[in-house]
SERO-4910 file (N, C-alpha, C, O; in steps of 0.05 Angstrom, whole numbers):
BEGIN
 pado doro    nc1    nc2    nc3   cac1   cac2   cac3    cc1    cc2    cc3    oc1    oc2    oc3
  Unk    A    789    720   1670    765    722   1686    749    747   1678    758    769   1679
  Unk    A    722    739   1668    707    761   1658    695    789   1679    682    808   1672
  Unk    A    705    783   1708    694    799   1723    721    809   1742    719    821   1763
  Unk    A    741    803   1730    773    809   1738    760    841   1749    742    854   1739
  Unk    A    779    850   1774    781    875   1780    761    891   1790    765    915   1796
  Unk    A    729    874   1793    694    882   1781    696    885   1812    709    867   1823
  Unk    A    681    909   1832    679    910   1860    655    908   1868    646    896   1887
  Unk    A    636    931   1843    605    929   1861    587    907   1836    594    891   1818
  Unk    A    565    915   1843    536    904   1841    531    917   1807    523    905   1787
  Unk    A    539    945   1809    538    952   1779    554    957   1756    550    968   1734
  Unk    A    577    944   1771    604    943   1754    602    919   1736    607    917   1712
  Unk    A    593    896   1759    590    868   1746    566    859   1723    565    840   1707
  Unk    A    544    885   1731    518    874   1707    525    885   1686    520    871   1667
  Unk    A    539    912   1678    551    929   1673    581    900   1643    579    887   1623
  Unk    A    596    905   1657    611    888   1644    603    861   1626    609    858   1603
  Unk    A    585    842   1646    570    816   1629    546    832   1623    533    811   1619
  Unk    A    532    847   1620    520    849   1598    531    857   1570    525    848   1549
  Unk    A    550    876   1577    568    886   1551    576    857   1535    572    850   1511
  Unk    A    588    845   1557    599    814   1551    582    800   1532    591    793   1510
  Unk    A    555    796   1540    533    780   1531    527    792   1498    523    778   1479
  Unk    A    529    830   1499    513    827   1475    533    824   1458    527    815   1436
  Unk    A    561    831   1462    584    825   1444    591    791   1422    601    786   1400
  Unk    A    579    779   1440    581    756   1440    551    741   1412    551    721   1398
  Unk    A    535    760   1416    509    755   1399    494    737   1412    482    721   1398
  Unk    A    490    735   1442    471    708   1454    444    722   1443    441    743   1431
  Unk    A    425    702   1449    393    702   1441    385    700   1456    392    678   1465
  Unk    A    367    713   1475    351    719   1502    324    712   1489    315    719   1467
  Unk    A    313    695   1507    284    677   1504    277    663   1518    253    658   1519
  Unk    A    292    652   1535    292    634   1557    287    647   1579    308    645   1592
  Unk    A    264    667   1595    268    680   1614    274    711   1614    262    726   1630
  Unk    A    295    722   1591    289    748   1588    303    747   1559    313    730   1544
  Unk    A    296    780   1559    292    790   1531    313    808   1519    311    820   1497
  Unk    A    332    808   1534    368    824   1533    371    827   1554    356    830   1573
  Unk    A    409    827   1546    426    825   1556    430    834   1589    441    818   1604
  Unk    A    417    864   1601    419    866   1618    408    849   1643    419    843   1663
  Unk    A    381    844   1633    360    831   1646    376    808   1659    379    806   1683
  Unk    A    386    791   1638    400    768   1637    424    763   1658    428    746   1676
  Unk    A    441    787   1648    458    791   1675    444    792   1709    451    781   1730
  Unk    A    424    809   1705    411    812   1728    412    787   1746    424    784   1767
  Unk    A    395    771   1734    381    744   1735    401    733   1748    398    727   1771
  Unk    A    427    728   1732    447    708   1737    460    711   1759    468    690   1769
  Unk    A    466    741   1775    479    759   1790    465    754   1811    474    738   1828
  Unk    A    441    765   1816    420    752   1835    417    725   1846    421    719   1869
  Unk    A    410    709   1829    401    680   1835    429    668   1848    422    653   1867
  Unk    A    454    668   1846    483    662   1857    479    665   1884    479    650   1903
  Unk    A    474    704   1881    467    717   1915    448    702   1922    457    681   1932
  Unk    A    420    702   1919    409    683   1938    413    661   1952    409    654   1975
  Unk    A    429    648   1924    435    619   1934    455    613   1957    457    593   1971
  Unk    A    467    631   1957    496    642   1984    485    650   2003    497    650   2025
  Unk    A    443    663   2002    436    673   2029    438    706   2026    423    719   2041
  Unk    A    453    718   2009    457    746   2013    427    762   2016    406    751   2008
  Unk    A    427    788   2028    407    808   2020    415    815   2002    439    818   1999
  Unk    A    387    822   1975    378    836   1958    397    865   1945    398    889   1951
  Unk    A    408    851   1929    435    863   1916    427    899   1909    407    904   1897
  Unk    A    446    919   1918    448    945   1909    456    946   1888    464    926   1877
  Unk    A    456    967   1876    482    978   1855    510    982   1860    530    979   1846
  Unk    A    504    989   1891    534    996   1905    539    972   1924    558    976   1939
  Unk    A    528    950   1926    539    928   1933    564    929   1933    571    938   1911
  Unk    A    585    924   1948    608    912   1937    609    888   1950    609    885   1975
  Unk    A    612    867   1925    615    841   1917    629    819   1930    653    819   1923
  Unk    A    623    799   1947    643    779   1956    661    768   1940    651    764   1918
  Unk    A    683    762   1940    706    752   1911    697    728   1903    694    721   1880
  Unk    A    688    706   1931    680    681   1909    653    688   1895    648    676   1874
  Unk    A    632    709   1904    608    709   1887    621    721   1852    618    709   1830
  Unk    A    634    743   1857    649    747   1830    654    732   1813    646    735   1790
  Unk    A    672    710   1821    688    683   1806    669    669   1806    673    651   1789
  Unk    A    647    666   1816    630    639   1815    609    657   1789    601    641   1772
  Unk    A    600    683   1784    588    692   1768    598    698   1737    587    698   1715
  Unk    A    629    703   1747    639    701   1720    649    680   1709    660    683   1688
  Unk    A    647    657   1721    655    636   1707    629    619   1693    634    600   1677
  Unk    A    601    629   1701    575    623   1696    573    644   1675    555    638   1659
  Unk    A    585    666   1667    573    682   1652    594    676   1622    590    689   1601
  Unk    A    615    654   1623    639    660   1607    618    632   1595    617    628   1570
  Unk    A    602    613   1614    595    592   1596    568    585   1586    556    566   1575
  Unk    A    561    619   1596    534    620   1577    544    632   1551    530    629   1531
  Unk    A    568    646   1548    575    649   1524    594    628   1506    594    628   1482
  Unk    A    611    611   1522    616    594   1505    598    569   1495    603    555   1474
  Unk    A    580    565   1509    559    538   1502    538    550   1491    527    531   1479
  Unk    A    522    574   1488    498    586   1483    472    573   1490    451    572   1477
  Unk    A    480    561   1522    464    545   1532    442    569   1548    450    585   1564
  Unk    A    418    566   1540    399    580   1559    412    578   1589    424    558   1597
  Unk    A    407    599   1601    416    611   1630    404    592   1642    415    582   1662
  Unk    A    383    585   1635    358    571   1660    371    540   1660    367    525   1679
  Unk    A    385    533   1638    398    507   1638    425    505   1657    428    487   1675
  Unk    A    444    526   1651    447    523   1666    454    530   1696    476    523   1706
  Unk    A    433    545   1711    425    550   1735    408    524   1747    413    517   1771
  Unk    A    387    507   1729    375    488   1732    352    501   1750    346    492   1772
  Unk    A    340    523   1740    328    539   1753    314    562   1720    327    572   1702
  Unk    A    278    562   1729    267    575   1717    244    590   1730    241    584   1754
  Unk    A    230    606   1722    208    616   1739    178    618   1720    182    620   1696
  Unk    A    148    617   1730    131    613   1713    114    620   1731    114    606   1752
  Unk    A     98    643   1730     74    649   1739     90    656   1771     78    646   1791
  Unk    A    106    665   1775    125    676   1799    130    644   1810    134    643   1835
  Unk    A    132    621   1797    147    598   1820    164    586   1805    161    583   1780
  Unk    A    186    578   1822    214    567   1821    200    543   1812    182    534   1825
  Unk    A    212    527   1779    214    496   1775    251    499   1765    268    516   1759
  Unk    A    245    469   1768    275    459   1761    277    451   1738    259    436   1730
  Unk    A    296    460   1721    301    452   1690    320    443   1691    337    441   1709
  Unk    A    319    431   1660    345    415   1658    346    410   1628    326    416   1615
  Unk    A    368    398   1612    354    396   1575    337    376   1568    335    370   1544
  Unk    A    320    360   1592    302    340   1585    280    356   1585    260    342   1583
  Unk    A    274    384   1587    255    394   1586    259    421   1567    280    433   1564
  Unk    A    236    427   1557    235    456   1548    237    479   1563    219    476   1580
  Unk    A    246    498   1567    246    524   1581    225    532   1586    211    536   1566
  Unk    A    210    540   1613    188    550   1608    182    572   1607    191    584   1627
  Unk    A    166    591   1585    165    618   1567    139    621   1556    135    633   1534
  Unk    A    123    610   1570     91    610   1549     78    633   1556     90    644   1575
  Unk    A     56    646   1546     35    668   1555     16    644   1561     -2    647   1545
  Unk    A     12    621   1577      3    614   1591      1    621   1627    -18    619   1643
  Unk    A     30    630   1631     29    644   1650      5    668   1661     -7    670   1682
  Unk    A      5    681   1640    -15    714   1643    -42    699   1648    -55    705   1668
  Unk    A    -50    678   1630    -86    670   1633    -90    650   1651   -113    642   1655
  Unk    A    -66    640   1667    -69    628   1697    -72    638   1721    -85    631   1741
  Unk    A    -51    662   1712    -57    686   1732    -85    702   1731    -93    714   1751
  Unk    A    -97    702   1712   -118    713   1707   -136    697   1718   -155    711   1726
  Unk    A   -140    669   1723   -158    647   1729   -175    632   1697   -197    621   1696
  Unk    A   -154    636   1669   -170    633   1654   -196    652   1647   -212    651   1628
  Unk    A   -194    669   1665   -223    693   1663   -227    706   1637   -206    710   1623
  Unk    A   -248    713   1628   -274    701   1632   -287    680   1623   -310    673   1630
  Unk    A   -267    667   1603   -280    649   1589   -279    618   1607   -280    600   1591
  Unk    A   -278    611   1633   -272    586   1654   -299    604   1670   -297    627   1678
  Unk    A   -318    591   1670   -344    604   1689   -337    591   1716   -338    605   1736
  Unk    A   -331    566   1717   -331    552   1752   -309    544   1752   -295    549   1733
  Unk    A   -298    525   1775   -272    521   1780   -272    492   1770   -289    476   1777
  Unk    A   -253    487   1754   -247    452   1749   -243    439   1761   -226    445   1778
  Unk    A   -254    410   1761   -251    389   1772   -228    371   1764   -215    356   1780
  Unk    A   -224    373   1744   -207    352   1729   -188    373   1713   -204    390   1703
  Unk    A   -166    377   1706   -147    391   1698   -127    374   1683   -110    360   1696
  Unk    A   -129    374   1651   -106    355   1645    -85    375   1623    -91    388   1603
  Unk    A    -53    372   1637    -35    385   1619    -22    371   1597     -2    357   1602
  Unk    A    -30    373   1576    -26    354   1556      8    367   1539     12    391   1533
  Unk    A     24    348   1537     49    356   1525     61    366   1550     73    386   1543
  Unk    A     63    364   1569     70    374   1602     97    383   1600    102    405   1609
  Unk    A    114    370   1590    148    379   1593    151    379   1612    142    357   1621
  Unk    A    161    396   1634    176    397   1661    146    407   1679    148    421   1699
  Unk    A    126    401   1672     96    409   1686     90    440   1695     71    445   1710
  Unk    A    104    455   1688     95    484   1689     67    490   1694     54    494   1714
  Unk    A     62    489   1670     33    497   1665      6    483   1689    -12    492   1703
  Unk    A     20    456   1680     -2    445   1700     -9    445   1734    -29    439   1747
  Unk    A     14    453   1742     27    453   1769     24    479   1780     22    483   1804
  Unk    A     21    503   1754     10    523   1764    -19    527   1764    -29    542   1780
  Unk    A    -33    515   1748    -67    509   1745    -68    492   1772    -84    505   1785
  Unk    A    -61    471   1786    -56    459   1806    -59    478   1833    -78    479   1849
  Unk    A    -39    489   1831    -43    515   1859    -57    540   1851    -57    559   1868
  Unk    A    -69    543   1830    -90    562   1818   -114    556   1839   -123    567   1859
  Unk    A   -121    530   1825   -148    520   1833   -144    494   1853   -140    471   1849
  Unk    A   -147    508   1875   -137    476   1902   -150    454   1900   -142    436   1914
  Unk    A   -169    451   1888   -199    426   1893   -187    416   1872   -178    394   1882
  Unk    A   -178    417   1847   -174    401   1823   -150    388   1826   -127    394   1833
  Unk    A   -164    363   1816   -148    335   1806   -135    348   1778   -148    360   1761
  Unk    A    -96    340   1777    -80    353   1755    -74    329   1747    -68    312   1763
  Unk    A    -74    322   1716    -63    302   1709    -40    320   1686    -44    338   1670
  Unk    A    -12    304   1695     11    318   1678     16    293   1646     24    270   1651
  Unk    A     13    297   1627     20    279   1612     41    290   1584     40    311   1571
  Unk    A     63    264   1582     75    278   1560     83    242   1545     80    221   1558
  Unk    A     89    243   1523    112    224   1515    127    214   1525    125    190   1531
  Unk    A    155    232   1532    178    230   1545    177    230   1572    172    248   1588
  Unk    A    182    209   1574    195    191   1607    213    216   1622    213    225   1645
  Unk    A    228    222   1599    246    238   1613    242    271   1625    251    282   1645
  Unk    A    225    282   1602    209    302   1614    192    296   1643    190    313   1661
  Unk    A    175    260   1643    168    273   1662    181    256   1692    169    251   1713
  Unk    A    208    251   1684    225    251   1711    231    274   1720    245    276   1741
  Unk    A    220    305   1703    232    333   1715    210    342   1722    211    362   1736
  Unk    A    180    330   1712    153    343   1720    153    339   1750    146    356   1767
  Unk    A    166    304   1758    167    293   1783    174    312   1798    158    321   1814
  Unk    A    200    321   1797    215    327   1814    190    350   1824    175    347   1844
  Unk    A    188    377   1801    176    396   1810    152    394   1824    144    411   1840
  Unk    A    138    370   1818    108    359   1833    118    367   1861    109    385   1876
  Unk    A    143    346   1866    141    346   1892    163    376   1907    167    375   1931
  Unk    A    173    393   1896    183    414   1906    156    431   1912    153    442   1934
  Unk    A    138    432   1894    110    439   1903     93    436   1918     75    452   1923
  Unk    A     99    407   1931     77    390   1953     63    383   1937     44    396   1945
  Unk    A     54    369   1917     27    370   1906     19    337   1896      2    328   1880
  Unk    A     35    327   1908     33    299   1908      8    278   1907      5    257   1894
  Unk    A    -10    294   1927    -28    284   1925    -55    292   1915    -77    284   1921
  Unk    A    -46    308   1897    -69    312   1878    -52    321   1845    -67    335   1831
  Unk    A    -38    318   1840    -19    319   1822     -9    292   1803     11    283   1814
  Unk    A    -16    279   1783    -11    258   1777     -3    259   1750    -10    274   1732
  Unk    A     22    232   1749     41    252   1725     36    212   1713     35    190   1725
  Unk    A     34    222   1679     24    195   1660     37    191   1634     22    202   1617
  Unk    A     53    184   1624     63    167   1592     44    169   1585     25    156   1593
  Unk    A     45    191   1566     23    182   1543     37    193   1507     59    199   1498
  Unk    A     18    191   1500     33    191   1464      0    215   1464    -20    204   1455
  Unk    A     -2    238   1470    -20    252   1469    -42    241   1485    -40    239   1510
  Unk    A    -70    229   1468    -86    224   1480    -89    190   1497   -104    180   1514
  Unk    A    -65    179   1480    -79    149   1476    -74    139   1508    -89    121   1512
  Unk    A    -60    145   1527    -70    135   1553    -82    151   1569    -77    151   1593
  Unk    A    -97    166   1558   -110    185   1576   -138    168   1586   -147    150   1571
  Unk    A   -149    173   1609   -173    167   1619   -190    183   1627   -181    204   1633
  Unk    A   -215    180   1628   -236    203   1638   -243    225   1625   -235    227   1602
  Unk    A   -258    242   1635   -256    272   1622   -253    298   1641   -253    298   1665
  Unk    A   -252    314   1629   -236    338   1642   -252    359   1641   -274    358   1629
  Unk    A   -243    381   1655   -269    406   1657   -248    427   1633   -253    443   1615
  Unk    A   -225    418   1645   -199    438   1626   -172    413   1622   -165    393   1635
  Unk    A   -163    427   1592   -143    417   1583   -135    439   1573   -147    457   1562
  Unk    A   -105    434   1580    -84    457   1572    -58    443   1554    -44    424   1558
  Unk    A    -58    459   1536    -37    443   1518    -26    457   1510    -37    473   1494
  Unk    A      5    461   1515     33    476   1499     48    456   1486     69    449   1498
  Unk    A     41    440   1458     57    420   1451     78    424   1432     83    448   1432
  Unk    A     94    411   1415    110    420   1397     89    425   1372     69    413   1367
  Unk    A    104    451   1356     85    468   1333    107    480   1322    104    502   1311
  Unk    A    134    469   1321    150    485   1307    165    466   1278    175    444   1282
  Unk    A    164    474   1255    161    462   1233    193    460   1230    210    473   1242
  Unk    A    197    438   1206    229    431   1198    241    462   1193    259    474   1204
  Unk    A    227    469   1177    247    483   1159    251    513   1186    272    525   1187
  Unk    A    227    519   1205    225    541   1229    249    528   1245    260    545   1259
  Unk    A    257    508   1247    272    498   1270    294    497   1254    310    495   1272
  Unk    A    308    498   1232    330    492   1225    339    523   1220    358    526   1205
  Unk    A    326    547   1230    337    574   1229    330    584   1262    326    608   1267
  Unk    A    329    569   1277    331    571   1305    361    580   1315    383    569   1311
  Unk    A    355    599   1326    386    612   1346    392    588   1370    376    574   1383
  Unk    A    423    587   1370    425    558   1381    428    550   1406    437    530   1417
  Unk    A    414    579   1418    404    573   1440    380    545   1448    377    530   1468
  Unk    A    364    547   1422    337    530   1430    344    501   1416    328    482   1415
  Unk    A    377    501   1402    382    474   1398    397    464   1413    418    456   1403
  Unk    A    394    459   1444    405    453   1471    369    450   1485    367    440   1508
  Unk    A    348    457   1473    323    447   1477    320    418   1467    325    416   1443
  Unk    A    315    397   1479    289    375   1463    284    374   1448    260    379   1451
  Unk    A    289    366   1414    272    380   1398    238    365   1388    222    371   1370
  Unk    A    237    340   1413    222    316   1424    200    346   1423    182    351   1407
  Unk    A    210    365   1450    182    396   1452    173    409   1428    151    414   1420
  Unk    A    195    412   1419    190    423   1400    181    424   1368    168    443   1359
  Unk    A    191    401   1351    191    401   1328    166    377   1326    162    357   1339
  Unk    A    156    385   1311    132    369   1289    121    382   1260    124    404   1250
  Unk    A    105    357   1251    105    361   1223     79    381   1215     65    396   1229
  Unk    A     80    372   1184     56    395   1169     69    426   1166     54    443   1156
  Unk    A     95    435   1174     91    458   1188     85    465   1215     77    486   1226
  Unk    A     91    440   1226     83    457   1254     54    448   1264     49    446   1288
  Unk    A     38    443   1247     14    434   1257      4    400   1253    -19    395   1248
  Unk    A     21    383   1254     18    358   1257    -13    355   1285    -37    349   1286
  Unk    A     16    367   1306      9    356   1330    -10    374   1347    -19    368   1369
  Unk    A    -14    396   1334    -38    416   1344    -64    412   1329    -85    417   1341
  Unk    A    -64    404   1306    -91    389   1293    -91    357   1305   -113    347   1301
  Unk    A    -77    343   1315    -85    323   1329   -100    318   1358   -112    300   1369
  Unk    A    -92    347   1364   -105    352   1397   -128    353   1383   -144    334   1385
  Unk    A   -133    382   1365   -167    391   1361   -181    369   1348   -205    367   1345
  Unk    A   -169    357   1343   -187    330   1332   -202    307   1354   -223    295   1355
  Unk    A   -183    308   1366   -189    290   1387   -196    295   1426   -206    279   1442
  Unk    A   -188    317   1430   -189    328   1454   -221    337   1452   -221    358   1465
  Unk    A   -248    332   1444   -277    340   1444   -283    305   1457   -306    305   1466
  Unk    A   -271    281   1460   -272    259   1473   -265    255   1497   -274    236   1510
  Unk    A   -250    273   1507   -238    279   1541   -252    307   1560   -248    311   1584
  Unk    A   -268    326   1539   -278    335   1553   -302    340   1562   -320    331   1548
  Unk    A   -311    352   1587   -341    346   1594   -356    362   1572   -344    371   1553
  Unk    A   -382    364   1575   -392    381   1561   -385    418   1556   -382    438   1542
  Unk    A   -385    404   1580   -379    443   1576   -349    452   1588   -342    472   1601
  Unk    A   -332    426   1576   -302    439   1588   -285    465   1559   -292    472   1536
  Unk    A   -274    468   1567   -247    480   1549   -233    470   1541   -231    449   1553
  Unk    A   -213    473   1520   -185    474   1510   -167    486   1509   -158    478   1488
  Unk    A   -151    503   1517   -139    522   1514   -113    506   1499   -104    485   1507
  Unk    A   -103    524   1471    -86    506   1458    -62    528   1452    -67    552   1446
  Unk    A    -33    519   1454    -14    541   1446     -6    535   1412     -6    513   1400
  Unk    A     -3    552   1406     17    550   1376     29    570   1366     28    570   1341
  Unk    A     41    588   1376     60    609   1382     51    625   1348     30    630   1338
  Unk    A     74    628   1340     67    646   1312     51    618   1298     40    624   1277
  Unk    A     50    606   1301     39    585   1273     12    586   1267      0    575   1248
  Unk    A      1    601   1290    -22    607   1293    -45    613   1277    -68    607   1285
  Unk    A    -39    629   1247    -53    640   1228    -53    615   1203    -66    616   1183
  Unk    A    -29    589   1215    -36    572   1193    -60    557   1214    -83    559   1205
  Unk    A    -58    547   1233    -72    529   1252   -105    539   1237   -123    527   1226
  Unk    A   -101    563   1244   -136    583   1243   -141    565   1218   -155    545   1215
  Unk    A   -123    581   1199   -138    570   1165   -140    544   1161   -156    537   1143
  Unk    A   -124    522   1177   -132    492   1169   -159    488   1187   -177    471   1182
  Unk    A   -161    506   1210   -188    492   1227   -207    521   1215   -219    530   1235
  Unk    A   -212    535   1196   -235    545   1196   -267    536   1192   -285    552   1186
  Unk    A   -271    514   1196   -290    505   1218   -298    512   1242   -321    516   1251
  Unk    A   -271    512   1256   -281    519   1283   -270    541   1292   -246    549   1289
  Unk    A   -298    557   1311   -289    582   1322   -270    590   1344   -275    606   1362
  Unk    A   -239    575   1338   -216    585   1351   -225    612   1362   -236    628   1347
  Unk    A   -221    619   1388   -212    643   1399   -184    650   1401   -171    642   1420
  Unk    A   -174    666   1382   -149    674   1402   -142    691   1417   -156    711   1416
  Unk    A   -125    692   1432   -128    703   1459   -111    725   1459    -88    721   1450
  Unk    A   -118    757   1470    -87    778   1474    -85    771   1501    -99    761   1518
  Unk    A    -48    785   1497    -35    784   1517    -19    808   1536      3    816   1528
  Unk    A    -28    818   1556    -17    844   1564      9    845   1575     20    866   1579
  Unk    A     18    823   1579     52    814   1588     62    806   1558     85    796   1558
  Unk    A     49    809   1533     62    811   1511     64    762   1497     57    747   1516
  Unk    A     69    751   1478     63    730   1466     34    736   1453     18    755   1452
  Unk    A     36    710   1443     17    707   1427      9    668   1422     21    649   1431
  Unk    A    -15    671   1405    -14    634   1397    -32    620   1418    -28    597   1425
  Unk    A    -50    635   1427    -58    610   1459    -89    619   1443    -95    642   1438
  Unk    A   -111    587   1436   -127    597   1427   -141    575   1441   -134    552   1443
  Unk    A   -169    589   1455   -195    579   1467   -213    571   1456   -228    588   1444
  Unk    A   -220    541   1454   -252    525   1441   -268    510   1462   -260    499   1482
  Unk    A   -293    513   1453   -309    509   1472   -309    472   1467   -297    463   1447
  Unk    A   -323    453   1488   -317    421   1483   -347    424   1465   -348    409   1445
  Unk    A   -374    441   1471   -385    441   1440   -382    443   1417   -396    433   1399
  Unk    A   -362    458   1415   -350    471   1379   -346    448   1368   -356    438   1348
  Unk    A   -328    440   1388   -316    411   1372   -330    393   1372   -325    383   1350
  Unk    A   -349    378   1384   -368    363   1382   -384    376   1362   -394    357   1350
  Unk    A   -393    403   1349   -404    412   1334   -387    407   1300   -397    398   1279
  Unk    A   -371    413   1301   -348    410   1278   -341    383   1278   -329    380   1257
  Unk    A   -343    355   1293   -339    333   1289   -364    316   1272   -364    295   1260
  Unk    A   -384    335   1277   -405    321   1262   -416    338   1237   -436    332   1225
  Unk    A   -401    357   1231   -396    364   1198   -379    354   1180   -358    346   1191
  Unk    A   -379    351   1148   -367    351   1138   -348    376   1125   -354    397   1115
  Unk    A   -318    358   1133   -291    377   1126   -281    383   1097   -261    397   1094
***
């Protein structure tokens, strides 16, 4: 038992963190080392038991102990992201439910939701579509961003969005929240004031040097071709047909970003900083692209 003998609050983060970095896990899913991680895991147990807000000098109930060290022995033997298995993640400060039908959610989408999209979103959207949705993070937080807007969640996988479901409705948002099969655009309807898209952008050869934490991810989220830009030059190609005149795009592509730029230098990608730290989230106007669709490439 990894927490054999462990009494308080800082004996136990103390020990599984030591534990964790010994071990070589990969923190990405939620935090960024070892301690943090412990934190997280130590906490979220306590809550779930009801406890107040853990000290340092806590001293520890025995089943919270055994129930933490036996969670902490099988994030090191499986190198399964924490959030897998807690079935529990956080995004823009709210609880969704994960699970491996979905990707982890970790975007700097979070920061420019919180922000309201500011300044480049002048009024509030009507129509909101999360394209590539996975477990509906993104969209679900644009959803309770902006109360008046209609969210449409869309992904491929059925199965991602039997986990968008769930969180729709841990949210309440049922009735203005609407979750759609699609293969990107092709069952999409209408047009949108905003589209938000975190889709897969991670290339063969980037994914086959992945820490194996993120191969217990989907790789449905994650992996596509060209390098990575299959499926992010298929949005910008086609997402200037779904939106109004004067909607947005906001598009992720994490590091791949500087190839994305150079295949679309045509169009005046913005990319975006981040003061909570990422990178890859780049803003086009629905004129650019209507402007760049009627040049030659």
């Amino acid at each position: 038992m990894l927490l054999k003998d462990v009494v308080s609050t800082q004996e136990s983060l103390e020990r599984m963190s030591r534990a964790f970095e010994a071990a070589g896990l990969f923190f990405g899913h939620g935090t960024d080392n070892a301690w943090d991680e412990a934190c997280w895991l130590l906490e979220t147990l306590a809550r779930r038991r009801g406890l107040p807000p853990l000290q340092v000098d806590t001293v520890l109930d025995a089943t919270l102990l055994q129930a933490a060290s036996a969670l902490a022995e099988q994030r090191i033997a499986t190198r399964k992201p924490l959030a897998y298995l807690l079935n529990e993640a956080w995004f823009c400060g709210l609880s969704f439910f994960v699970d491996e039908r979905v990707l982890v959610p970790r975007s700097p989408f979070a920061e420019l939701i919180d922000k309201r999209l500011a300044p480049l979103l002048k009024h509030e959207p009507r129509r909101i579509l999360d394209l590539c949705t996975g477990g509906g993070c993104i969209g679900i937080a644009c959803a309770l961003m902006f109360p008046a807007a209609e969210v449409v969640l869309a992904d491929l996988s059925s199965d991602a969005l039997e986990v968008a479901r769930v969180n729709v409705e841990r949210h309440g948002l049922g009735k203005r929240v609407s979750l759609l099969q699609s293969d990107l655009f092709a069952a999409i309807d209408g047009r949108f004031d905003l589209i938000v898209s975190n889709p897969p952008y991670v290339g063969v050869d980037e994914y086959a040097e992945l820490p194996p934490e993120y191969l217990h991810e989907p790789s449905l989220g994650l992996l596509t071709g060209a390098e990575g830009l299959e499926i992010p030059l298929g949005i910008l190609d086609r997402a200037v047909d779904y939106l109004e005149a004067d909607g947005w795009l906001f598009l992720e592509t994490g590091a791949t970003w500087p190839l994305l730029d150079a295949a679309r230098s045509d169009l005046p990608l913005l990319w975006l900083d981040f003061d909570w730290g990422g990178e890859g989230i780049c803003a086009v106007k629905a004129s650019d692209l209507l402007r760049a669709r009627s040049q030659p490439r």
